[in-house]
N, C-alpha and C positions, 0 to 999 in steps of 0.2 A: 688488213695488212697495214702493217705502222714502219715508220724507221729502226723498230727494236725488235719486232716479230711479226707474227701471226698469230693472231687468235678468234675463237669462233663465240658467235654470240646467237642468241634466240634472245629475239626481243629486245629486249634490256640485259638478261641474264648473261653473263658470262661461263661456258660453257672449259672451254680450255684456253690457254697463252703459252707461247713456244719463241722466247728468243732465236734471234735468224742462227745464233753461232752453236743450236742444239737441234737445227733442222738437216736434212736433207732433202734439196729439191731435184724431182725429176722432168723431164719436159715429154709427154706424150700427146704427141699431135698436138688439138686443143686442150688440153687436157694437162694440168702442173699438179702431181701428185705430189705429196707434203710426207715424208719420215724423219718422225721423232724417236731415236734410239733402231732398235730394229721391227719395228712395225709401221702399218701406215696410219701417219696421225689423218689425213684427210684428203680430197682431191677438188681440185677446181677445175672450173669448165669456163674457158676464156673464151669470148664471140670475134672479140677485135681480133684483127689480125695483127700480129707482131706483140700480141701482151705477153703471152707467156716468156718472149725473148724477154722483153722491158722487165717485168718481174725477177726474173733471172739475174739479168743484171745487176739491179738493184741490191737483190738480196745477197748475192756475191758481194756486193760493193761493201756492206754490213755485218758480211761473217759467216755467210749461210754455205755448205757444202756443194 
């Protein structure tokens, strides 16, 4: 996660990148599922407590749905 989007990496490899203002974020429980257009581009599993709020915000702050 960047100030511009998300995107997912293996390795080095660059896999996908999703400006926040072509996302839609969901909050379940632990859990911040990622929709790009109408599908799910991906999901995260957050440990700390209060990330997925902090993220939310953030990506709100950015342009993210």
């Amino acid at each position: 996660m960047t100030s511009r989007g998300v995107e997912m990496r293996e390795r080095s490899v660059l896999l996908w990148r999703h400006p926040w203002t072509e996302l839609r974020l969901l909050a379940d429980g632990p859990r911040l599922r990622i929709h790009h257009q109408v599908r799910e581009a991906g999901t995260m599993l957050l440990e700390r407590p209060g990330a997925v709020g902090k993220i939310l915000l953030t990506a709100k702050a950015h342009g993210a749905a």
